[in-house]
Backbone as JSON Lines, residues from 0, in Angstrom:
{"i":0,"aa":"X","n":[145.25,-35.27,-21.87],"ca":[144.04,-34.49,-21.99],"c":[144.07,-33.77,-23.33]}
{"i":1,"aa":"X","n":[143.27,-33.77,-24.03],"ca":[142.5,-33.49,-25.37],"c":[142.46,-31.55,-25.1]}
{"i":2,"aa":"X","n":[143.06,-30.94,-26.22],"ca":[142.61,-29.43,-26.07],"c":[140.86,-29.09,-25.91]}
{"i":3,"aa":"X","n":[140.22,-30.09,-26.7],"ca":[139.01,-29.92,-26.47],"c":[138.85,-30.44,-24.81]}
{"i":4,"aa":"X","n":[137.94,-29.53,-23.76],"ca":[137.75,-30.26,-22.79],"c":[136.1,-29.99,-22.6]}
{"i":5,"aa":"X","n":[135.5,-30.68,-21.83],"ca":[133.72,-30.74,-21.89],"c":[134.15,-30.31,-20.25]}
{"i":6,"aa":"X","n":[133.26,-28.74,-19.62],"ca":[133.22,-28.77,-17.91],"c":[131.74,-29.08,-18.15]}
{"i":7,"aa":"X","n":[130.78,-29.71,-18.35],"ca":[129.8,-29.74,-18.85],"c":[129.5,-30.19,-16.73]}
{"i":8,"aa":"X","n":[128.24,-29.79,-15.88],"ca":[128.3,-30.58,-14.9],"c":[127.25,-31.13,-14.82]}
{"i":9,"aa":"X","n":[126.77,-32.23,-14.11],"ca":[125.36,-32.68,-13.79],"c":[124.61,-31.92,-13.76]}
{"i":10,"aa":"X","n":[123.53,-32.12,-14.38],"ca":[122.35,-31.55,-13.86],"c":[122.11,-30.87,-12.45]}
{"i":11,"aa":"X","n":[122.42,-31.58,-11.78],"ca":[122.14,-31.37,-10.11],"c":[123.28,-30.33,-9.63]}
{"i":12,"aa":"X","n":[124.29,-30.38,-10.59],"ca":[125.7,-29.87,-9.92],"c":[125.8,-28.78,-10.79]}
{"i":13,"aa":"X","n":[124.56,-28.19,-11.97],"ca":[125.07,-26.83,-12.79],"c":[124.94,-25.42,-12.12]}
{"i":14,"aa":"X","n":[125.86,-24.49,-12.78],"ca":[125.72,-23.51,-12.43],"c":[124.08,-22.74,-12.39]}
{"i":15,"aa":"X","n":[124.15,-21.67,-11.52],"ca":[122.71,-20.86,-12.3],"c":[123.1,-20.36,-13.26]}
{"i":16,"aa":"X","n":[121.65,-20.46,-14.3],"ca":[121.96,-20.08,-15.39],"c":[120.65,-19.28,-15.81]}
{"i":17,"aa":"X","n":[120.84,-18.62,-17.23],"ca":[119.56,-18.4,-17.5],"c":[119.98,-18.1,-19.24]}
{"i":18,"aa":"X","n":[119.13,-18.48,-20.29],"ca":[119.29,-17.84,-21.37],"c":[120.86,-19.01,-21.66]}
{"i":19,"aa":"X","n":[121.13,-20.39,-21.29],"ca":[122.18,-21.05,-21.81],"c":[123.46,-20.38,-21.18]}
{"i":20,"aa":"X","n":[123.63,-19.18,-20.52],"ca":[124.93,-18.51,-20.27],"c":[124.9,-18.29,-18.41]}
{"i":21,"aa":"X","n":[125.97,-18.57,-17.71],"ca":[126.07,-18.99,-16.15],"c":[126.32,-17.11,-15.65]}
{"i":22,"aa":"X","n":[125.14,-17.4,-14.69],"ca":[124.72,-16.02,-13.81],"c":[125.97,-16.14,-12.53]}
{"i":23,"aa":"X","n":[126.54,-14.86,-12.68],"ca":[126.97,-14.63,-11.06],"c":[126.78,-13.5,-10.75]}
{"i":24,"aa":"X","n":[126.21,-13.45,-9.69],"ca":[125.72,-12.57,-8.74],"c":[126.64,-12.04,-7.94]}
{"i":25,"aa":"X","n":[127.72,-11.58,-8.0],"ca":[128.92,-11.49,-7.29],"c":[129.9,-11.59,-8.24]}
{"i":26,"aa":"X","n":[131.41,-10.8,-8.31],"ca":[132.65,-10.68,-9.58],"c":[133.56,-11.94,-8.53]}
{"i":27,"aa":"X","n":[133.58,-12.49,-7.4],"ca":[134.25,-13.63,-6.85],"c":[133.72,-14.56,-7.55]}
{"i":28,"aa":"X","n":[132.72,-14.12,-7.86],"ca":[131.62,-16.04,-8.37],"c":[132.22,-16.65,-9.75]}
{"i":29,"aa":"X","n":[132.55,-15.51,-10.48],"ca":[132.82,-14.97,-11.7],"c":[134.35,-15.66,-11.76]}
{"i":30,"aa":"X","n":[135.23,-15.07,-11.11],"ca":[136.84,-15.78,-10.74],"c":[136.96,-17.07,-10.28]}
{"i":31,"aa":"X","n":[135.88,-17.6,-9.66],"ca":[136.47,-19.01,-8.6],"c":[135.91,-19.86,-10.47]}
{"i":32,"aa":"X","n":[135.28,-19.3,-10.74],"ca":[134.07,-20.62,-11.82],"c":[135.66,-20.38,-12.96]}
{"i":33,"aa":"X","n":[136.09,-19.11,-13.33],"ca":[136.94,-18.84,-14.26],"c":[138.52,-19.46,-13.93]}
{"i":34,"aa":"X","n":[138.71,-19.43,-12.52],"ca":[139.78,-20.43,-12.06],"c":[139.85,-21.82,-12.23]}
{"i":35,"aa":"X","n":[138.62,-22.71,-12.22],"ca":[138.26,-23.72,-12.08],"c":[138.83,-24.36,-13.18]}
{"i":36,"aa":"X","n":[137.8,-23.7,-14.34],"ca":[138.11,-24.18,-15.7],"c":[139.64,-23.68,-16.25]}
{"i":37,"aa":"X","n":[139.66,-22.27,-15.73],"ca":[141.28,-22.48,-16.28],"c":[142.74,-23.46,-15.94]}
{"i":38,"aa":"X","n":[142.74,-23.49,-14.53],"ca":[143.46,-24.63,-14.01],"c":[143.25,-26.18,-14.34]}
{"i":39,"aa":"X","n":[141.88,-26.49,-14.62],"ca":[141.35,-27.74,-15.58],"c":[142.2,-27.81,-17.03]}
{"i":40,"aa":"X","n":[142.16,-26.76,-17.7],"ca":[142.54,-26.51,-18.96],"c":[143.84,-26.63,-19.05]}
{"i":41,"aa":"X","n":[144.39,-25.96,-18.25],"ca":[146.21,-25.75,-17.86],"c":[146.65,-27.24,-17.3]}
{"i":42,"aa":"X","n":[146.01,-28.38,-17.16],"ca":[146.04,-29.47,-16.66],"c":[146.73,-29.65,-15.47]}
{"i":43,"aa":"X","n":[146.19,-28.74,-14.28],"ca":[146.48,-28.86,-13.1],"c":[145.73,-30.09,-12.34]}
{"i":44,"aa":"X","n":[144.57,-30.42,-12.93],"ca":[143.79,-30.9,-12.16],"c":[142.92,-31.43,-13.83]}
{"i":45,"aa":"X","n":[142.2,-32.55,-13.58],"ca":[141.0,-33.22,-15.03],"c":[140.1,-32.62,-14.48]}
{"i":46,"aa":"X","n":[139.19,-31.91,-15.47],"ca":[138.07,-31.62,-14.8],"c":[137.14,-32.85,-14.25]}
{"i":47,"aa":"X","n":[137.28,-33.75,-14.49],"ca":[136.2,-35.21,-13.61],"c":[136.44,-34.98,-12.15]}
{"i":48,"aa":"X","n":[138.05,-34.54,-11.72],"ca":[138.4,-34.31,-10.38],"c":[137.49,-33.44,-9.8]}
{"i":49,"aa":"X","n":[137.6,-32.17,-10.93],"ca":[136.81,-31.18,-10.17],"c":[135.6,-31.82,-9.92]}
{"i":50,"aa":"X","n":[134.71,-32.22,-10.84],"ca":[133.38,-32.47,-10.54],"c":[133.29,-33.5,-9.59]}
{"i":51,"aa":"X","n":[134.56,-34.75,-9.18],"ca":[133.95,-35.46,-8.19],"c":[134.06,-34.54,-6.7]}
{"i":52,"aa":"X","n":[135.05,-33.92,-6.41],"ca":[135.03,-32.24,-5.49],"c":[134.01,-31.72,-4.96]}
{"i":53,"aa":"X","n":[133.49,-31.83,-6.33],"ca":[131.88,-30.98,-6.07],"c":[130.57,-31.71,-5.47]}
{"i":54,"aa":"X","n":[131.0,-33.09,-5.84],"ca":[129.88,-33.59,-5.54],"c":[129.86,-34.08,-4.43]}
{"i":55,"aa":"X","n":[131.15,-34.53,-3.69],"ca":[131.7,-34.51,-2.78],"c":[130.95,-33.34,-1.66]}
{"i":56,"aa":"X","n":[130.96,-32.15,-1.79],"ca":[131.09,-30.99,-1.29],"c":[129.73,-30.77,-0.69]}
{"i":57,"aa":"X","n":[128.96,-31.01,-1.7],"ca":[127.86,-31.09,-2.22],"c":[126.8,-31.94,-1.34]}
{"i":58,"aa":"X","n":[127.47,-33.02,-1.26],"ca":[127.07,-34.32,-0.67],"c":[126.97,-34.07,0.89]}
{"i":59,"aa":"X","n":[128.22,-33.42,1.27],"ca":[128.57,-33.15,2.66],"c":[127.34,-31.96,2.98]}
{"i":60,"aa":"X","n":[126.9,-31.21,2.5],"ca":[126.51,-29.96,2.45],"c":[124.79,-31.11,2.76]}
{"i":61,"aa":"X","n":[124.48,-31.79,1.56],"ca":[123.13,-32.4,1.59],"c":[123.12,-33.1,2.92]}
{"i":62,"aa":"X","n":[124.11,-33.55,3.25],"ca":[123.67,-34.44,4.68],"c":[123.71,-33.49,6.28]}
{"i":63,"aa":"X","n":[124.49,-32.64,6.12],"ca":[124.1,-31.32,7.29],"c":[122.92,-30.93,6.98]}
{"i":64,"aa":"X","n":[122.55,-30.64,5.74],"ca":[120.72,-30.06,5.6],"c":[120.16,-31.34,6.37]}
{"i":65,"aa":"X","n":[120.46,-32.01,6.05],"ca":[119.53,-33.07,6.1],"c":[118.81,-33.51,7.67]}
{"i":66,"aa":"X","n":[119.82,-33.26,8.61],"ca":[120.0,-32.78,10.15],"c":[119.75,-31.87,10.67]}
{"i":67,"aa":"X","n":[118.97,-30.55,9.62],"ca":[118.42,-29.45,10.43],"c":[116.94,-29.11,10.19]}
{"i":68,"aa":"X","n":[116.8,-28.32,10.96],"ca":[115.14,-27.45,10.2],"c":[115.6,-26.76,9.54]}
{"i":69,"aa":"X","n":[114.44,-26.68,8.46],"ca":[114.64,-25.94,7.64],"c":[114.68,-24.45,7.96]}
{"i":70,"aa":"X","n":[114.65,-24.18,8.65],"ca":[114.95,-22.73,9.15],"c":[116.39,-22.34,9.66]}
{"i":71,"aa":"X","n":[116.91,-23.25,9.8],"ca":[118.66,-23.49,10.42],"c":[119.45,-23.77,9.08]}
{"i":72,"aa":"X","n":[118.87,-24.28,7.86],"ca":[119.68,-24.02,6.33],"c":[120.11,-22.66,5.87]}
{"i":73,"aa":"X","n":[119.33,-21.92,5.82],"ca":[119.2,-20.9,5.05],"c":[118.79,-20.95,3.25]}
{"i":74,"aa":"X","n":[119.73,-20.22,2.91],"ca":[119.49,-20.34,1.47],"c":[121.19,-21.47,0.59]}
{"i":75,"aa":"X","n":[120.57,-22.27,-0.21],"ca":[121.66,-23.19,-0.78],"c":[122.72,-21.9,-2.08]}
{"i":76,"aa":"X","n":[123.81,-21.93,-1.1],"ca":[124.85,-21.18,-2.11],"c":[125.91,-21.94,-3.3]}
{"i":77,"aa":"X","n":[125.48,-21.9,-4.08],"ca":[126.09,-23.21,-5.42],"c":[127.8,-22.34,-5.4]}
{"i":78,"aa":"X","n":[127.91,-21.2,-5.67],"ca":[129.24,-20.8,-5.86],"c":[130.09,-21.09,-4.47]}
{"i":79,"aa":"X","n":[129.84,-20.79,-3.32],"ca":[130.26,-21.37,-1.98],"c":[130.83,-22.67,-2.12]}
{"i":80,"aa":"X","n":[130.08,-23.91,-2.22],"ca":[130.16,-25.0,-2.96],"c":[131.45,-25.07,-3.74]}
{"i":81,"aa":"X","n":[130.68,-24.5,-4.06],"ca":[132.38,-24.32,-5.86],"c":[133.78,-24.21,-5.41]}
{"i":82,"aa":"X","n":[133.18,-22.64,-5.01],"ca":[134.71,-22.17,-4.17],"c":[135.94,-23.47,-3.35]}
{"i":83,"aa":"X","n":[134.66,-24.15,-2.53],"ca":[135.32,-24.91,-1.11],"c":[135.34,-26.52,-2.51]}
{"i":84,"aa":"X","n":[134.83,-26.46,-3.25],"ca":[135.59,-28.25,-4.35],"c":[136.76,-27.31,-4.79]}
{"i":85,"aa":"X","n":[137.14,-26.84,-5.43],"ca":[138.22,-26.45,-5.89],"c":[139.05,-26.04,-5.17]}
{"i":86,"aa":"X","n":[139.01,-25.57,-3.87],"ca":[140.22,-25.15,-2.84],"c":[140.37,-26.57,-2.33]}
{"i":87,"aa":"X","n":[139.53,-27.47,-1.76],"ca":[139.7,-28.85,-1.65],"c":[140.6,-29.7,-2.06]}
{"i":88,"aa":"X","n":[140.46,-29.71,-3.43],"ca":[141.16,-30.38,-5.15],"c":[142.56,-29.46,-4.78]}
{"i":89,"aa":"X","n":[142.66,-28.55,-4.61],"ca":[144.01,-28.02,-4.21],"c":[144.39,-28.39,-3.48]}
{"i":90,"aa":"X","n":[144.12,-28.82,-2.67],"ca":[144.83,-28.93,-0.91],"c":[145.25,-30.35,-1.32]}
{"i":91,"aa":"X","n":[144.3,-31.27,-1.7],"ca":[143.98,-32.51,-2.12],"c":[145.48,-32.88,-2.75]}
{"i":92,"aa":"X","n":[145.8,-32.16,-3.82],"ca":[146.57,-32.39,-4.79],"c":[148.01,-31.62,-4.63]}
{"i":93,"aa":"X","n":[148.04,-31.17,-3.12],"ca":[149.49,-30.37,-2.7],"c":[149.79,-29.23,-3.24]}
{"i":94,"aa":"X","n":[148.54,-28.28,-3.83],"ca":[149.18,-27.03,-4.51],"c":[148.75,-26.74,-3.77]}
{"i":95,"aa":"X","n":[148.41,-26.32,-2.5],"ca":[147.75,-25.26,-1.61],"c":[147.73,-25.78,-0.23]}
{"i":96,"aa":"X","n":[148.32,-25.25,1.14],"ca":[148.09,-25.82,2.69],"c":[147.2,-25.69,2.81]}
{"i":97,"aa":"X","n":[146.4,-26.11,3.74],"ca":[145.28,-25.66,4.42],"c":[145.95,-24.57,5.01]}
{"i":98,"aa":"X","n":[146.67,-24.15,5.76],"ca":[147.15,-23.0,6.33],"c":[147.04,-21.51,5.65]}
{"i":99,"aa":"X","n":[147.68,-21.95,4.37],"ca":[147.84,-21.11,3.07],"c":[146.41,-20.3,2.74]}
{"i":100,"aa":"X","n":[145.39,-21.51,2.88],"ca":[144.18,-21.52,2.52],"c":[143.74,-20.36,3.6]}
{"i":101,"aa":"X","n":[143.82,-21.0,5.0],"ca":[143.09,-19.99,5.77],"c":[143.58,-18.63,5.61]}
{"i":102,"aa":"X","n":[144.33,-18.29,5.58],"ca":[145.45,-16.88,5.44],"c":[144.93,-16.22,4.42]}
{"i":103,"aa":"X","n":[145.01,-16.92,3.33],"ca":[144.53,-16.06,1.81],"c":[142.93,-15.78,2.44]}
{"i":104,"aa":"X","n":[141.83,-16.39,2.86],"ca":[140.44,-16.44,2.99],"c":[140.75,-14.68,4.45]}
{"i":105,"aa":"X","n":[141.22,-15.23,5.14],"ca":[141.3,-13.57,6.22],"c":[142.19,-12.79,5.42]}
{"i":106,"aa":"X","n":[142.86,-13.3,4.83],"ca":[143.72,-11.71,3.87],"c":[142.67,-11.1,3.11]}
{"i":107,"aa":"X","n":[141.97,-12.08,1.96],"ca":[140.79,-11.81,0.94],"c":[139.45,-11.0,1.98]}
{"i":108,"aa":"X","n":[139.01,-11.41,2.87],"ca":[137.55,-11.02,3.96],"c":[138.14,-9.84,4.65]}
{"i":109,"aa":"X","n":[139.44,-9.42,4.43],"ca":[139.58,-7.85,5.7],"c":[139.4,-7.08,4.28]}
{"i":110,"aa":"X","n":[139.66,-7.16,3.16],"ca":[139.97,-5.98,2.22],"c":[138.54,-5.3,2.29]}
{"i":111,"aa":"X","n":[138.77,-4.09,2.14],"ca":[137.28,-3.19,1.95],"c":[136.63,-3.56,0.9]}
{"i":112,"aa":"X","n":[135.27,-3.4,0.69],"ca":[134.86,-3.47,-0.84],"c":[135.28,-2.01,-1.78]}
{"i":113,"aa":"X","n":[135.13,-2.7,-2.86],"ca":[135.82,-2.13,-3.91],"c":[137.05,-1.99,-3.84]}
{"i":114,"aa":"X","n":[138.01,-2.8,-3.06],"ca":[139.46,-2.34,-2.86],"c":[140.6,-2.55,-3.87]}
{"i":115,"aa":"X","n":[140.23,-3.05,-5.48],"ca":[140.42,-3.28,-6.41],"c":[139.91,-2.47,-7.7]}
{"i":116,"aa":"X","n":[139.09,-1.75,-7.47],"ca":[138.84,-0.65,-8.19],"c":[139.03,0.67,-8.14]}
{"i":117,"aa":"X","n":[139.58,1.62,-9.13],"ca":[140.09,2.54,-8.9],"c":[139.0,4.21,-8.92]}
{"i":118,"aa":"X","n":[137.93,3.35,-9.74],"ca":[137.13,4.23,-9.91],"c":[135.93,4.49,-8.83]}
């Protein structure tokens, strides 16, 4: 892998954006997208992996819509998505149990908010 790397994603598969620069609405959204590419970079994983992950994810996600009313979807969460290709690509690739996985997700969901800030 080339120091230069392109996370460039499909069309269908980009972040929100606005103004050329990727919106998160949330400081998790911010870490999972900043994990992604850094572990890509660190050559844990090619980013093509990641993106087939996603589309993967993605795919699975389009065919449950696809089986409900639209009132039983809700709203489509792209970072959710994200989160679950890249914990995937982990599990996938033996850096992470599924076990591991669930544990960190109820360790991460009991902390209070703001439980990382001091101010």
């Amino acid at each position: 892998m080339t120091s230069e790397m392109n996370i460039e994603l499909d069309e269908v598969l980009q972040p929100p954006m606005a103004n050329g620069e990727v919106i998160f609405e949330e400081p998790w959204q911010g870490r999972v997208f900043g994990m992604a590419v850094a572990l890509s970079r660190a050559e844990v994983f090619m980013w093509s992996e990641f993106q087939q992950s996603l589309i993967d994810v993605v795919g699975d996600w389009d065919r449950w819509a696809a089986a409900r009313q639209a009132d039983e979807i809700g709203t489509y969460q792209y970072y959710e998505h994200f989160s679950k290709a890249l914990n995937k690509l982990l599990v996938e690739k033996s850096l992470l149990s599924e076990q591991d996985y669930s544990t960190r997700v109820a360790e991460f969901s009991a902390r209070p908010h703001g439980h990382d800030h001091s101010h």
